[in-house]
N, C-alpha and C positions, 0 to 999 in steps of 0.2 A: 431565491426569488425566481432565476429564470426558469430552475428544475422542474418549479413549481406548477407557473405557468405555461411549460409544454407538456409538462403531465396532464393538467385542463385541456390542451387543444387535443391531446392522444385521447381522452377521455370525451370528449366530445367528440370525436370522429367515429368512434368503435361501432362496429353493427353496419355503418353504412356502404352500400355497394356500389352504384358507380352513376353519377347524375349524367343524364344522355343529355336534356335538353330543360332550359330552366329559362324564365320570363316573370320577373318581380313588378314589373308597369303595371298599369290601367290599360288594358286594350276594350275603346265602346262597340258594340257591334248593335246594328239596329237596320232593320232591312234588307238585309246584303244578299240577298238570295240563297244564293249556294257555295259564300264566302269563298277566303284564302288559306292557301294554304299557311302556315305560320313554323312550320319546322324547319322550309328552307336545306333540305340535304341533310338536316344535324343528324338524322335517326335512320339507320338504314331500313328500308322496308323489310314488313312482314309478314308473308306468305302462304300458302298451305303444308311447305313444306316446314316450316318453320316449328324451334320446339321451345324457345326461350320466354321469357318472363317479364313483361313489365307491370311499371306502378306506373300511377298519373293521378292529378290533384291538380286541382283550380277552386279558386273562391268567385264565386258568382253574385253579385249586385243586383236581381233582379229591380229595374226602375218601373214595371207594371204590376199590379195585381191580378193574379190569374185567376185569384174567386170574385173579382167584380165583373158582373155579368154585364157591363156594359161595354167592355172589352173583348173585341173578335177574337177567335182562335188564334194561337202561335204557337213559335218551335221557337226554340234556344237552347242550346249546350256545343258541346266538344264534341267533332263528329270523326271517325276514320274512314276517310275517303281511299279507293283502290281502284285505281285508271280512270279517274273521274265519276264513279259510284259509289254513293254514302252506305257505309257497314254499320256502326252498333254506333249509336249517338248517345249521351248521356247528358240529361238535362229537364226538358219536357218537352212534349210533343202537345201537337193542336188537340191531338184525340184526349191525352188528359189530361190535360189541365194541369197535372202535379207534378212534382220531381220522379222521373222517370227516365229507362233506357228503352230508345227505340227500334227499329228493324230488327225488333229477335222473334224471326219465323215461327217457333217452334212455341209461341207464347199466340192464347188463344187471342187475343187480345191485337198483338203484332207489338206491343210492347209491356211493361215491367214497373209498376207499381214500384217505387225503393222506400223503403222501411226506414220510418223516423222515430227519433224520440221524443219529437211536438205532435202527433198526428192530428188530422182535422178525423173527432169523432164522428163517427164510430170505425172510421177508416186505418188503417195502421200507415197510412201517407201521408202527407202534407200539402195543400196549396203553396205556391209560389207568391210570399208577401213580399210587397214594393217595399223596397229599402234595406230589408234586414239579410245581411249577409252571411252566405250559406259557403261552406266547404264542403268540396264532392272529392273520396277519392278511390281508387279502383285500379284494381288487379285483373290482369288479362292474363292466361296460361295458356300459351299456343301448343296444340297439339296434333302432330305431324296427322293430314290427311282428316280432320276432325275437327268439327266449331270449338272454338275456343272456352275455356271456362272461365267464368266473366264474375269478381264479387267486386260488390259494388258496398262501400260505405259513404251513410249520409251524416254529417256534421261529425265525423270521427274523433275523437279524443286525436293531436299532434303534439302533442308537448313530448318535450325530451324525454324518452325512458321510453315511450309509448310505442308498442306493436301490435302486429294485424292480431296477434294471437287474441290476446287481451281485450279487444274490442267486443262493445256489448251489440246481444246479436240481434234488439231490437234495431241496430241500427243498421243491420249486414243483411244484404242480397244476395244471392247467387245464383244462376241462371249459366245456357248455354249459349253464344251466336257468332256470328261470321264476324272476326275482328282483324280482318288482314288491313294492309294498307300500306300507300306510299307516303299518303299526306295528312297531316292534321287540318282539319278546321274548325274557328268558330261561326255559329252563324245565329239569327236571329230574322225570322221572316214570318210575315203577318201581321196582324191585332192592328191594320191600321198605321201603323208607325207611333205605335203607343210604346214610348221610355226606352227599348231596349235593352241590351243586359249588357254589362260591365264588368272582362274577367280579368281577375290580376294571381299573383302568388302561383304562376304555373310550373310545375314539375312534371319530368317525365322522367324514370330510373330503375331501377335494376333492384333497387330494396327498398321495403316502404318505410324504411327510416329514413330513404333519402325525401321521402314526404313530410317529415319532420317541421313543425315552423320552429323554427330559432329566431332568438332574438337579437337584436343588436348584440346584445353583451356574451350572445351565445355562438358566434359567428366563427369562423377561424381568421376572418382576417381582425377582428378587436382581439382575440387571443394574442394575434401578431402581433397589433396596439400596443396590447398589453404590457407583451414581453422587449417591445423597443421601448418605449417608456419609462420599463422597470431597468431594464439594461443601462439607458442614458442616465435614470437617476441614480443608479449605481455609480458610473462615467464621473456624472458633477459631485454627486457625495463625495468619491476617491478624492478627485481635482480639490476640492473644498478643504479637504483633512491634510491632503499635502499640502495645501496654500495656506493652510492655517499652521501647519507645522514650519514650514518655511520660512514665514513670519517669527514663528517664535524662536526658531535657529538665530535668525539675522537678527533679531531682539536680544536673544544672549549671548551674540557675537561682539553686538556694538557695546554691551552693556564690560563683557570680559576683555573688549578693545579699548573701554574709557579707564577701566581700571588698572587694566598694563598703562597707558599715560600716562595716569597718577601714577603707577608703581616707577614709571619710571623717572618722571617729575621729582619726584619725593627722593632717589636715589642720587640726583644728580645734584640737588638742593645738600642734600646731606656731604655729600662728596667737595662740594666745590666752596658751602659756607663752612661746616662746621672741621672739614678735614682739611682745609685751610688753616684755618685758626688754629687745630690742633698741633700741625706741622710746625707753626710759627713757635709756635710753647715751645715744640722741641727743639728747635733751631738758637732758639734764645738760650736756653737752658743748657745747651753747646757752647754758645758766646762768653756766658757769667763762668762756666767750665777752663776756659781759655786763658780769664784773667788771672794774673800773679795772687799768691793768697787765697783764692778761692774756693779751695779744699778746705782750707783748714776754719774759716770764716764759715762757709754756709753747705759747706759739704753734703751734710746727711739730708739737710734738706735739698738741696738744688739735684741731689739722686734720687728721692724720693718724689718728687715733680714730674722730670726727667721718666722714670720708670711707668706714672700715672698715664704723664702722656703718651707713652708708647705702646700702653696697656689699651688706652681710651683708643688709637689711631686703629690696634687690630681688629680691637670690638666694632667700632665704628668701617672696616671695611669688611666685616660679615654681614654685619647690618644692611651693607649696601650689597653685597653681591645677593644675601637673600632676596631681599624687595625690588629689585632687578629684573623685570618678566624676560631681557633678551636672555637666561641662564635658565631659564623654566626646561632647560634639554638634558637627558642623560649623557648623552656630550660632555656640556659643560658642567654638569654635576662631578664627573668622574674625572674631569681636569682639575677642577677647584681642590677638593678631594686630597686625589695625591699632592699640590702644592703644597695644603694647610701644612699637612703630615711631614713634608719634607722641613715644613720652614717651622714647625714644631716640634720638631726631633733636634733639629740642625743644634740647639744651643746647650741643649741636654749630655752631648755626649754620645747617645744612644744608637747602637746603630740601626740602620733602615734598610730591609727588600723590600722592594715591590712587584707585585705581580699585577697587571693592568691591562687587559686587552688594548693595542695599540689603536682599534678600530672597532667602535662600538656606535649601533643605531641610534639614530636622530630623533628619539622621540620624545612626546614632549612629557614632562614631570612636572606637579603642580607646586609652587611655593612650599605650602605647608609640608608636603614629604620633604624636598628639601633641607629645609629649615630644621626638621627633626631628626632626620638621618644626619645631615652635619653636627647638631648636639650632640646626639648619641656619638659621636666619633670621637668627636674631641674628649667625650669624656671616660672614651674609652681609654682613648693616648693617656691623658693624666694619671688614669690610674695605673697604667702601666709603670709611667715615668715616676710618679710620686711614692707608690705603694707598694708596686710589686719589685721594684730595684733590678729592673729588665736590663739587661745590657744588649739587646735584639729583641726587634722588632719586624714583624713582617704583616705584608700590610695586605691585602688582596680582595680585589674587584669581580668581580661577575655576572654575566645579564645571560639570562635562558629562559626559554619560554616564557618569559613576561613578569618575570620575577628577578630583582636586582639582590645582590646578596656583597655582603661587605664583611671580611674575617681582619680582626686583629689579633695576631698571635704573639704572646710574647715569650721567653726561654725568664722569667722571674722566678719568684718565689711558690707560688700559688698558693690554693688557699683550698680549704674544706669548701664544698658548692653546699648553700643551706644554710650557713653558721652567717648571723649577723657580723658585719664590718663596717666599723663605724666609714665614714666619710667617703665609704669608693663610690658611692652614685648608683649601684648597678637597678638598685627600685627606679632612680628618675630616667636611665636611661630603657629601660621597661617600659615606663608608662607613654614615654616618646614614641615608641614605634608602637604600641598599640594606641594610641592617636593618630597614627596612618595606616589601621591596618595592618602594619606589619609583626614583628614578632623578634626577639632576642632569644639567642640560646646562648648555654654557657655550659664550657668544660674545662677542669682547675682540679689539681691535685696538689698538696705541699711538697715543692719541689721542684715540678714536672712543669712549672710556667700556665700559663693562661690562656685558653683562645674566648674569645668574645664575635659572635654571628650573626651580624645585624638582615635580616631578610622583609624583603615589602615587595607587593604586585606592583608593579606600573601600569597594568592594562587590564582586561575582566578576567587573566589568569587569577587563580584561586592559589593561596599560599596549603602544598600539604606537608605532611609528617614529614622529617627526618631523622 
């Protein structure tokens, strides 16, 4: 958008050479005699030594009619004064009545008829009508030691794109006369003090594109507009999109902050009522253990309770360390982990290494990876312990570029990789990790024991081949 809009103001500038001096007001002039000067030092005089170029343009209001014969002679235009002596005037003079340049010697006349595209027939000139506003603009080529070449256009084409070249030539003068000068002026004297003339839109400059009318939207300082404008509403759009994102951050902050509450609500409720209760079952079930007889009475049952409830207490404390948001950390993922493993080996017989980073990042892991990488463990141990009649187990952790990776190797039996086996899990422990994304591999030979490689990203690392 900005690119855009200084490409427009570079596009809008091009062609033009350099504005000397410039007057956009209403200045009225109406009997002034030998008027003011109105350049003020802005233009340095121009001489006979002089070789350079300029343009000039003014729009003129005449407020009298010069073909109503009840109106005395007058003069009005833009005159080039030089040490207080008027040089080449451009406007009309008393002598004709029309739009014309005056004091050019060499004209039989003493002045210059200017070529219209309205002319008053059979004339190729115009009278000066009250009201309707005329644009005059004119080129002066100073030529060292030599009158000046002087073209004059009347109501010239100004729109953008427009040059002297182009101009049609019914409307183009050219002539030769004396155009030095220190000073400008307007002036208007005679006719009685009838209306006078009104000039506004004045240019003086170095290329007649700097005669150009632009318009408001064609300006460089609306281009400027434009582009602070477009700038700002870029500004508040960003501001908006972040403030709107911002919002929706803190919306699914408080939303993943009410539900770590419940998660933790619901873990502490579980913990405190029903792992109570459970505890109790087993403490009882200790007691009836205790008393005289009590083997032999309710034995098989009061161990079959006994077992239930110690079965219910572990399940019941995965349940709660899963749904627990303060464990959502690989931290305490990979503390929990090794625990299970040890206090799930410990009754087996089995034995256990482990290998475990002592010092692993803090970052955060969502419930459900948890949840499913813990399945997939445990059942992996099981089958270790049940199936493959492992006497070593080794157990091994590791976090790298963004990817968590979990080996169970056992020294068992092994098995054909491919051949159905009833009851090891290894489809359910499959379909767990790819529910987080992650991925199982497997290598097993009869004999040669079993490794099981449970692998998942943590962060927008991508899991590849190995």
């Amino acid at each position: 958008m900005v690119g855009l809009v200084a490409a427009l103001v570079l596009s809008g500038a091009s062609g033009r050479g350099t504005v000397l001096w410039e007057h956009f007001g209403t200045i009225h002039v109406q009997d002034n005699g030998a008027g003011k000067d109105i350049l003020d030092g802005a233009i340095t005089p121009q001489g006979t030594n002089s070789s350079s170029t300029l343009y000039f343009k003014f729009r003129v209001v005449p407020l009298s009619d010069s073909a109503t014969k009840s109106i005395a002679d007058f003069e009005a235009g833009l005159v080039l004064v030089e040490k207080g002596v008027e040089h080449l005037g451009i406007g009309s003079t008393h002598i004709a009545w029309a739009y014309c340049a005056w004091n050019v010697p060499k004209s039989q006349k003493g002045y210059v008829d200017l070529n219209s595209a309205r002319p008053e027939l059979p004339f190729n000139w115009e009278y000066m009508r009250a009201s309707i506003p005329t644009y005059i603009a004119f080129k002066v080529e100073y030529v060292r030691g030599h009158d000046a070449r002087v073209t004059v256009w009347l109501n010239p084409d100004l729109s953008l794109g427009a040059t002297e070249i182009n101009q049609p030539q019914n409307i183009t003068t050219t002539f030769e006369a004396k155009a030095t000068f220190d000073e400008v002026h307007l002036l208007h004297r005679g006719g009685n003090g009838a209306g006078g003339w009104d000039f506004s839109q004045m240019v003086i400059g170095t290329s007649f594109e700097d005669l150009l009318v632009r318009h408001f939207w064609q300006r460089w300082w609306f281009f400027a507009l434009i582009a602070v404008g477009s700038l700002a509403a870029v500004v508040v759009m960003v501001q908006l999109v972040e403030r709107r994102r911002a919002h929706v951050q803190i919306a699914l902050l408080e939303r993943e902050r009410a539900v770590a509450t419940e998660r933790t609500r619901i873990a502490q409720d579980i913990h405190d009522e029903v792992g109570t209760s459970l505890t109790k079952i087993s403490k009882l079930i200790e007691m009836i253990h205790q008393q005289p007889g009590a083997e032999k009475s309710n034995g098989d049952l009061t161990n079959a309770i006994a077992l239930t409830a110690r079965n219910t207490i572990q399940a019941m404390d995965e349940i709660v360390w899963a749904i627990n948001p303060k464990n959502d950390t690989l931290k305490e993922m990979a503390d929990y982990l090794v625990y299970f493993t040890e206090d799930f080996l410990r009754p087996t017989g089995v034995g256990c290494t482990l290998d475990v980073p002592l010092k692993l990042p803090d970052i955060p892991i969502t419930a459900e990876t948890r949840h499913n990488l813990f399945m997939a463990v445990k059942e992996g141990l099981n089958n270790a312990v049940k199936y493959a009649s492992a006497r070593e187990i080794r157990f091994t952790l590791n976090y790298a570029a963004g990817v968590l990776t979990v080996e169970i190797a056992d020294n068992g039996a092994g098995f054909v990789v491919g051949e159905s086996l009833i009851g090891n899990g290894l489809q359910n422990m499959r379909r767990r990790m790819n529910a987080v994304g992650g991925e199982l591999q497997l290598q097993s030979k009869p004999g040669q024991g079993t490794v099981v490689k449970l692998r998942v990203a943590l962060s927008e690392a991508k899991l590849t081949a190995q």
